[in-house]
C-alpha positions in Angstrom: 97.2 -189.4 14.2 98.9 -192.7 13.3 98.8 -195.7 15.4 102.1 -197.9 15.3 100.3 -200.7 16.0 97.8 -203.1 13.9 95.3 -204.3 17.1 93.0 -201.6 18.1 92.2 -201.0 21.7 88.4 -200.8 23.0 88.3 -198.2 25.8 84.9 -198.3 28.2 83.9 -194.9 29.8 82.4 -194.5 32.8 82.6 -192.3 35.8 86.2 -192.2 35.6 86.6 -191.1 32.3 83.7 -189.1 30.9 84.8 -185.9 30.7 85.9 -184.7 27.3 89.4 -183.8 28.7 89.6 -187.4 29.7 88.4 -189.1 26.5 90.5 -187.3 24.3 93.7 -188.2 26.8 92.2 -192.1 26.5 92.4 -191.7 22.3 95.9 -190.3 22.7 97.3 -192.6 24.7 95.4 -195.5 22.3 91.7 -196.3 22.6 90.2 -196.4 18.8 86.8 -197.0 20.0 84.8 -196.3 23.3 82.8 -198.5 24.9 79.5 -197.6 26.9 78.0 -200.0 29.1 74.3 -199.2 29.2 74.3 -201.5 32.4 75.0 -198.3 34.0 74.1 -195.7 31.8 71.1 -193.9 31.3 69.6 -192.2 28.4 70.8 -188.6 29.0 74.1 -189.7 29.9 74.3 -191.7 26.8 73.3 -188.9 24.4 75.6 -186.8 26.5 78.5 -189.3 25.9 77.8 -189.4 22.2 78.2 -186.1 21.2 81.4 -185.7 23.7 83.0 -188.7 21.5 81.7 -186.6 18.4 83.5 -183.5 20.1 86.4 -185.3 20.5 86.5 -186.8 16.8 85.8 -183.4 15.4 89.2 -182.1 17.2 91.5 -185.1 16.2 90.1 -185.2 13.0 89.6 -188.8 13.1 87.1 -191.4 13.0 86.6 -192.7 16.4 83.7 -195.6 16.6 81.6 -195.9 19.4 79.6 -199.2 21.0 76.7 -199.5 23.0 76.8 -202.7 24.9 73.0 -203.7 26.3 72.7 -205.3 29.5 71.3 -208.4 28.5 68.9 -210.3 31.0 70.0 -210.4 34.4 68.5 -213.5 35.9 68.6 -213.4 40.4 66.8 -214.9 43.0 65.1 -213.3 45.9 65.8 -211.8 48.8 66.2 -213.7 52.6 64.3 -212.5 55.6 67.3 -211.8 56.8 69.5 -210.6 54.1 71.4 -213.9 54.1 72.2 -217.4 55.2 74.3 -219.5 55.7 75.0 -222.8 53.6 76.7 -226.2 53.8 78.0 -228.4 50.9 75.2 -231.4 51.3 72.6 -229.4 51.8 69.4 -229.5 50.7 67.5 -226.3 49.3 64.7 -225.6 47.1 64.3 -222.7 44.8 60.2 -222.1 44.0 58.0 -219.0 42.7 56.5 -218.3 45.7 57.1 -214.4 46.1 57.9 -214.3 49.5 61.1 -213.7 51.8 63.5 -217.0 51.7 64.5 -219.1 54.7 67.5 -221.6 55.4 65.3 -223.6 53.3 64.3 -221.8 50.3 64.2 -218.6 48.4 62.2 -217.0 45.6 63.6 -217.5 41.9 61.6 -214.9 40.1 62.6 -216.7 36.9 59.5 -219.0 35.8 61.9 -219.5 32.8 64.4 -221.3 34.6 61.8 -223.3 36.2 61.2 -224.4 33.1 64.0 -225.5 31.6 65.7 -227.1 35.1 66.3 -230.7 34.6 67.7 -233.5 37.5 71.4 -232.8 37.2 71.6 -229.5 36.0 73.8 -227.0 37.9 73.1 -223.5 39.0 75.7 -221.1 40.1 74.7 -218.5 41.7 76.8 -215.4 42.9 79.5 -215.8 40.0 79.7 -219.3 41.3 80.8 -219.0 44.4 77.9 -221.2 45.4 77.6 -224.1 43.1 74.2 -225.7 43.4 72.7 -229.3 41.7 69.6 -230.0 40.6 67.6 -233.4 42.2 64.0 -232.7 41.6 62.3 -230.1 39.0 59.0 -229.3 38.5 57.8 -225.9 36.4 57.3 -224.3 39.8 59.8 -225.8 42.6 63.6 -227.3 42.0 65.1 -229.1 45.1 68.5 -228.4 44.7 72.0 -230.1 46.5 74.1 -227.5 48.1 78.0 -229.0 46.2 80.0 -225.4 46.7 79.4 -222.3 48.9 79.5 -220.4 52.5 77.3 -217.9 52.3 74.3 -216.8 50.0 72.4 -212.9 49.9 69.8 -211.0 48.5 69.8 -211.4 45.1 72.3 -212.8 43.3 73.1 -213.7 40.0 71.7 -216.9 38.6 73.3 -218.8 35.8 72.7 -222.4 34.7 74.7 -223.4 32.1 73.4 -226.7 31.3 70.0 -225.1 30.4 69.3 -223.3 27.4 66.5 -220.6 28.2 63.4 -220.0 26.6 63.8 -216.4 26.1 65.6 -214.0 23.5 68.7 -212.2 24.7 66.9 -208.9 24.1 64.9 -207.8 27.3 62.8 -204.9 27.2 64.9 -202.5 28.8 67.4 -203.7 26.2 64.6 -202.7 23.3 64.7 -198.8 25.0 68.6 -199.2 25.4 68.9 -200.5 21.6 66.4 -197.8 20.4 68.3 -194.6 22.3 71.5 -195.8 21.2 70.7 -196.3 17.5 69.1 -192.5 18.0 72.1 -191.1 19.5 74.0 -192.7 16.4 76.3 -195.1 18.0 78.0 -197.3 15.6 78.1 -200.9 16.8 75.8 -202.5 19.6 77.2 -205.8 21.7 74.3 -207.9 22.6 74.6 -210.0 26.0 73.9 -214.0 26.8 73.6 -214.9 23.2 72.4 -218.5 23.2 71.4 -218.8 19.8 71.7 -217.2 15.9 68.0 -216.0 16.3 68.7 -213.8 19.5 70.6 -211.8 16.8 68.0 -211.6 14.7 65.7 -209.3 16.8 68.9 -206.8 17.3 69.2 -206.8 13.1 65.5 -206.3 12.5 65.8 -203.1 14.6 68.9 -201.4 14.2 68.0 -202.0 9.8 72.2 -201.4 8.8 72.2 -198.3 11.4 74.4 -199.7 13.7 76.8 -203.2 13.4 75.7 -205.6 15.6 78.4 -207.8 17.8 77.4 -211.0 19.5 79.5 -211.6 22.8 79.9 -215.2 23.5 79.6 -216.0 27.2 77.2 -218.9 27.5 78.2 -222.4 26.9 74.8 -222.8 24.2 76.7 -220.0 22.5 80.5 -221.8 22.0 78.3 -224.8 21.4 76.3 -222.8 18.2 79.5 -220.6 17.3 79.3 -221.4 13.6 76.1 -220.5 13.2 76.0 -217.1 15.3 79.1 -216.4 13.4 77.1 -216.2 10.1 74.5 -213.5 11.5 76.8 -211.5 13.7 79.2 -208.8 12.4 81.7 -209.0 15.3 82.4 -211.4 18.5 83.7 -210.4 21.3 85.3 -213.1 24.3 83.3 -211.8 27.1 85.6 -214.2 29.5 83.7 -212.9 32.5 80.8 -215.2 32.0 82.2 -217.5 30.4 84.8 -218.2 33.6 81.8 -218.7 35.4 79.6 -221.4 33.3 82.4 -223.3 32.2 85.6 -224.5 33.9 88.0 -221.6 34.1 90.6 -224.1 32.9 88.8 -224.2 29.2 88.6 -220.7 29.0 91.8 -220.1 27.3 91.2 -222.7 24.7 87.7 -221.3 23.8 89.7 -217.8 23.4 91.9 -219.3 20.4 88.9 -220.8 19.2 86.7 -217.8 19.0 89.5 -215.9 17.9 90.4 -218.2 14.8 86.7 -218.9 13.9 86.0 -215.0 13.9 89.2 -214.4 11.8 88.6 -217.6 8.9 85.4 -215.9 8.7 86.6 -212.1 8.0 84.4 -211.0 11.1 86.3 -208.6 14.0 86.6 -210.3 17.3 87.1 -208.7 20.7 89.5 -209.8 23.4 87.7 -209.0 26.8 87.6 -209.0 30.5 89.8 -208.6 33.3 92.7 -208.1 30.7 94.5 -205.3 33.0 92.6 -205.6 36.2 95.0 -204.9 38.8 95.0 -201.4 37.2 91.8 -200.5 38.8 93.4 -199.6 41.9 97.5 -199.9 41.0 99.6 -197.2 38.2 101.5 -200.9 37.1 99.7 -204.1 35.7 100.8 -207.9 37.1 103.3 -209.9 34.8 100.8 -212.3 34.3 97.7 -209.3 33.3 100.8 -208.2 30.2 101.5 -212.2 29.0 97.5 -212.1 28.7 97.1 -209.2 26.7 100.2 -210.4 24.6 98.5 -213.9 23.8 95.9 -211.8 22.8 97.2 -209.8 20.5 99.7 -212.5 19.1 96.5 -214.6 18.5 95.3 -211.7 15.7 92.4 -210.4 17.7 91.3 -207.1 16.0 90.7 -205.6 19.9 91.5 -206.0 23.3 89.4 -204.6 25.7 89.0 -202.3 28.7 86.1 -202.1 31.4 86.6 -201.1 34.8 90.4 -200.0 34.4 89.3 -197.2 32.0 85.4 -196.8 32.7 85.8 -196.9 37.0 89.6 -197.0 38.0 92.1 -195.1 39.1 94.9 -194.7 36.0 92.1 -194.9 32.8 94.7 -193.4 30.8 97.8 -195.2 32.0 95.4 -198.7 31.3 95.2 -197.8 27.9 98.6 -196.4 27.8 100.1 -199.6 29.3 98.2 -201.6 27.0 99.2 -199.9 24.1 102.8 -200.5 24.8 102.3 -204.0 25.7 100.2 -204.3 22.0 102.8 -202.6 19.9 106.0 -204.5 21.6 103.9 -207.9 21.1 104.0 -206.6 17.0 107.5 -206.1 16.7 108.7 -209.5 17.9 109.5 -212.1 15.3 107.5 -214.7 16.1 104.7 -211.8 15.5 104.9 -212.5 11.9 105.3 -215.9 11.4 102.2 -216.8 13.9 100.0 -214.2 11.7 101.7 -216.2 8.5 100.8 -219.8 10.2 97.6 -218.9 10.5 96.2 -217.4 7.7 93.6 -219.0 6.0 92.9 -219.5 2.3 90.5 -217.3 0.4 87.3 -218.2 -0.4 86.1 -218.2 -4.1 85.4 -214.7 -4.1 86.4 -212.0 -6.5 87.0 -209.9 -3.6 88.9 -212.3 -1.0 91.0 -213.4 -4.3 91.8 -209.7 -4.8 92.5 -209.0 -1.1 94.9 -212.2 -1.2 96.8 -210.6 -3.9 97.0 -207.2 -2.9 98.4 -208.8 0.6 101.2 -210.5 -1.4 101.9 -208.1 -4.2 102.3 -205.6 -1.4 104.6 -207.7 0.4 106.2 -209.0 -2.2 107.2 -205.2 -3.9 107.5 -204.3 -0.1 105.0 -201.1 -0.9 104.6 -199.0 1.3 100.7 -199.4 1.7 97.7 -200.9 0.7 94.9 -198.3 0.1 91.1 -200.1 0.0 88.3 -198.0 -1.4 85.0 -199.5 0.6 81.4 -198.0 1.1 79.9 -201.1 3.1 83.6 -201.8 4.9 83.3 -205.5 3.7 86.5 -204.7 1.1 88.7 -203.4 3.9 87.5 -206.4 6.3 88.8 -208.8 3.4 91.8 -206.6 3.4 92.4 -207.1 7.3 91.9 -210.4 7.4 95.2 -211.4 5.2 96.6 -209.7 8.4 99.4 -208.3 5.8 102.6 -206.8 7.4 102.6 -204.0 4.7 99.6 -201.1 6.8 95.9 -200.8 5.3 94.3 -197.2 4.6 90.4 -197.9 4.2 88.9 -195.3 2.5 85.4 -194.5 2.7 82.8 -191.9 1.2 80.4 -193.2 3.9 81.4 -191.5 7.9 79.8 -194.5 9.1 81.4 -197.0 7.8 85.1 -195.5 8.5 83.9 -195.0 12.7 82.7 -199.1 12.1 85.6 -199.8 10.8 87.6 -199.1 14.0 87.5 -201.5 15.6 89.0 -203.7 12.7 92.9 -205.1 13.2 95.3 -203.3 11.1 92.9 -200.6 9.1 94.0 -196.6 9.2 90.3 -195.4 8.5 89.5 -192.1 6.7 86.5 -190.3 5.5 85.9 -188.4 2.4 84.2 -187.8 -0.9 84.0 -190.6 -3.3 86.7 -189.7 -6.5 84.6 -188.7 -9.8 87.1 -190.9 -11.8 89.3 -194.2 -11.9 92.4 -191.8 -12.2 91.4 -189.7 -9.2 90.8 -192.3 -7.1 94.3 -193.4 -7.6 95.5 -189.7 -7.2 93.7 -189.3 -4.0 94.6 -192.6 -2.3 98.2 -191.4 -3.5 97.6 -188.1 -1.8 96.0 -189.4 1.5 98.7 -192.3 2.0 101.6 -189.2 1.4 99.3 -186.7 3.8 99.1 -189.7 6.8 102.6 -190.7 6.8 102.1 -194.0 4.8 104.2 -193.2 2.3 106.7 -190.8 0.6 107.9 -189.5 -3.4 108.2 -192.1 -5.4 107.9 -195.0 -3.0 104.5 -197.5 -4.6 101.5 -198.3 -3.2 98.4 -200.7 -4.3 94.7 -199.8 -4.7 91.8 -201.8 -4.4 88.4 -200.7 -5.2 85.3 -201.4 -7.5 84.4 -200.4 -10.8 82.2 -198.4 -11.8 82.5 -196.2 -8.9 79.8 -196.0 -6.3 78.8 -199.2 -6.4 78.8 -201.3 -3.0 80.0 -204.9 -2.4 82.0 -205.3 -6.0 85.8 -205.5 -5.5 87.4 -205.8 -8.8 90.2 -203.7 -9.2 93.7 -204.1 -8.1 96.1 -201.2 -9.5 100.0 -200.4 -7.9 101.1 -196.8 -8.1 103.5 -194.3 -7.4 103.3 -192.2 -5.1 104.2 -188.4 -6.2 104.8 -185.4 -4.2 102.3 -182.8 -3.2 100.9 -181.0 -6.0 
């Protein structure tokens, strides 16, 4: 199956939509790669997901990716005497580590942690800031807190504090069983939560050792503050706006998006559009006006994905989410100002023999107006380089590694297929000319560009460019 579109769509499963009947009506409609939240999965129904997907694949004959996004620490306070209270803005609270039941006064903050790292002025919000707390007085085991936003506060509720970076690694150890089941079931990419710095990535790496990518979702101001860096170790991003709407200003939101967005794309790394992107469709068959002009800006910003989470995993219309967002996504690509935005803002190539190639296959292609580009990649880093030219001509990525081509899913613009590496330079060129003809790339005697390396079967050495015609089946 051919998608008419270059921005893939990231579909999360969940009670709504794990049913192999389901998932393979959520690929049809769109989703390239399915997303399972291991906040609320366990390890039997992530094994059992896994080999559905695999099911699935096997019947479209397609690579289909899957990710594995780990909770992340979930930081709350403790639980009232009575369930809840009520709050004022003005007053005066104190959050301590004494384990016992809070008052109008106080509560438990099982979080020694936070203790720590509280300073005078500091905020914490606390039930995705709806109640907007800041810190007078700090000590490692009591903060006196001013009350500045908020009505009403429960049993435990989230805790963030985004002025304090936390002494503790993003990976928790549920997170460590999580990472370890999922690399077992052979998942392909695994998001890690509240990144704060490049070493929480680290840990993830050390683990998975290449058998999964691993993709660092930036919702933490420390994060957008450290995005270079975390850039450099991660593989992918993804916008996790969720979060991030609730640590900073919703109003900056937006312009974090383009900047995550742009960073991800100068670097050649896949970035992720998510949250709240088609909400309304949790409940309602039709999105809001203003859900479709944010999955537009999106998609006309060159994201590689835009994502799902409740509308496909817990909703009502899964399939019309993805459906709906796949027409949205493939009008936003035929509008004019489409191309000249993904002209405007490509970047130069670095001093690479393989982003020098990539550039000129991109405008050889364009220029000849071939009818595709056909990248020959074991690690995926040739066809990444191919993608991030964001060229109007299509991208096949061809791979001898399975692995690799469900990876490379998730990557804007690439039409991923698995095979047998070619014996020879002149079979390689026959079977990217057979593939791109088999597909629906191309036709007799139309032209298409190859890029690989030579010698054959070695990884990361793009050095070959070669155009071709394209003859008929033999």
């Amino acid at each position: 199956m051919r998608r008419s579109r270059k921005v893939k769509i990231l579909a999360t499963l969940g009670p709504a939509s794990s049913e192999k009947a389901t998932i393979r009506s959520l690929y049809e409609a769109g989703a390239d790669i399915f997303r399972i939240n291991m906040s609320h999965t366990d390890h039997p129904k992530l094994r059992a997901m896994v080999a559905t997907i695999r099911e699935v694949e096997g019947d479209v004959g397609r690579p289909i990716g899957i990710l594995a996004d780990l909770q992340g620490p979930k930081l709350r306070i403790g639980a009232f005497a009575e369930g809840e209270i009520e709050i004022s803005p003005g007053d005066v609270f104190v959050l301590d580590s004494k384990p016992t039941p809070g008052t109008r006064k106080r509560v438990h903050l099982p979080h020694p942690e936070i203790l720590a790292a509280l300073e005078p002025g500091h905020r914490l919000l606390l039930d995705d800031g709806k109640v907007q707390l800041r810190v007078t007085e700090a000590t490692r085991t009591r903060a006196t807190v001013t009350v500045e936003a908020g009505v009403r506060l429960s049993d435990r509720k989230g805790v963030s504090v985004p002025d304090s970076t936390i002494d503790f690694g993003a990976l928790t150890e549920k997170d460590r069983s999580d990472l370890e089941a999922a690399l077992n079931a052979g998942v392909d990419w695994v998001a890690l939560s509240f990144v704060q710095r490049p070493e929480d990535l680290a840990e993830v790496k050390k683990i998975a050792r290449g058998r999964a990518a691993v993709m660092a979702k930036i919702e933490k101001p420390q994060a957008v503050e450290r995005l270079d860096s975390i850039i450099d170790f991660a593989d992918a991003l993804m916008v996790a706006r969720g979060d991030l709407g609730v640590e900073l200003p919703l109003e900056r939101v937006p312009g974090i998006q383009k900047r995550i967005t742009r960073a991800a794309r100068r670097a050649g790394k896949p970035v992720v559009v998510a949250t709240q992107m088609l909400e309304s469709m949790i409940h309602a068959p039709v999105p809001t006006r203003a859900e479709v002009s944010d999955v537009a800006t999106a998609v006309f910003e060159g994201a590689d994905a835009v994502m799902l989470s409740a509308e496909s995993a817990s909703g009502d219309f899964p399939v019309e989410s993805v459906a709906t967002m796949d027409r949205i996504a493939t009008e936003v690509e035929r509008d004019p100002n489409y191309r000249n935005i993904m002209h405007a803002q490509r970047t130069e190539p670095e001093a690479t023999g393989a982003d020098a190639i990539s550039a000129a296959a991109r405008q050889i292609a364009e220029t000849l107006n071939l009818a595709v580009i056909c990248c020959y990649t074991s690690s995926g880093s040739t066809a990444m380089r191919a993608a991030r030219e964001r060229p109007q001509t299509p991208i096949i990525a061809l791979s001898p590694v399975l692995g690799t081509a469900r990876r490379l899913s998730l990557v804007w613009g690439l039409h991923c297929v698995a095979g047998p590496e070619p014996d020879t330079l002149e079979d390689m060129i026959h079977n990217a000319c057979r593939i791109a003809l088999r597909e629906g790339f191309a036709k007799p005697d139309q032209r298409l560009i190859v890029t690989a390396g030579v010698p054959l079967g070695q990884t990361g050495v793009t050095n070959m460019l070669r155009v071709a015609f394209v003859e008929g089946e033999r």
